[in-house]
N, C-alpha and C positions, 0 to 999 in steps of 0.2 A: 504494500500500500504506500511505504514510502516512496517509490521513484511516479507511483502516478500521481498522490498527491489526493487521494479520491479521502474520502470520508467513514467510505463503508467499504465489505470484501466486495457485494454486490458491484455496488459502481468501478471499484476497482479493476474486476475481474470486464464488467460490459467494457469500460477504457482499454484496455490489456487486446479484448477480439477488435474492437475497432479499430487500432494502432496495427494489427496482422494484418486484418483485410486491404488497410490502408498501403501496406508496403505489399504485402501481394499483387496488388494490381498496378501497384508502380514497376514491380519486378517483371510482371507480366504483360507491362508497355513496352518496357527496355527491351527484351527480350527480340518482339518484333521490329525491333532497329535494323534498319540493310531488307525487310525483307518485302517491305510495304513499295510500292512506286506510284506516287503521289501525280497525276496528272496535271502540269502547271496552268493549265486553259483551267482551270474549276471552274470558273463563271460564266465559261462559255455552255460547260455541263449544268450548271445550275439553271441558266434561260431554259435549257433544253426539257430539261424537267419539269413534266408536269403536275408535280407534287412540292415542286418546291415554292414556296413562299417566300414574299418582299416584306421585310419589316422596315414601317415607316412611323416612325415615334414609338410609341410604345401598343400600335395596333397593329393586327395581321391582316393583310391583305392578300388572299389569292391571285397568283398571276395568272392572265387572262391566254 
């Protein structure tokens, strides 16, 4: 309980899986480094897409 700093074992222990999950899925980003290939047109793919949406302030608008 001392390095989380939690109150109780409870909180301690829920801090302790959160802090796991948290570096699993960073370990589990890095991992896919080198293997991803990132298309550099994305915008052009974006127009293309009929699912994707324009955000213009804080409203969504479907592109037509």
């Amino acid at each position: 309980m001392a390095h989380t700093k939690a109150k109780t074992k409870t909180k301690a222990i829920e801090l302790s899986i959160r802090e796991y999950i948290e570096k699993k899925s960073l370990e589990d980003l890095l991992s896919l480094s080198g293997k991803i290939n990132i298309d550099s047109d994305w915008q052009k793919e974006e127009e293309a897409d009929p699912h994707f949406h324009k955000v213009e302030g804080l409203r969504l608008h479907k592109v037509p």
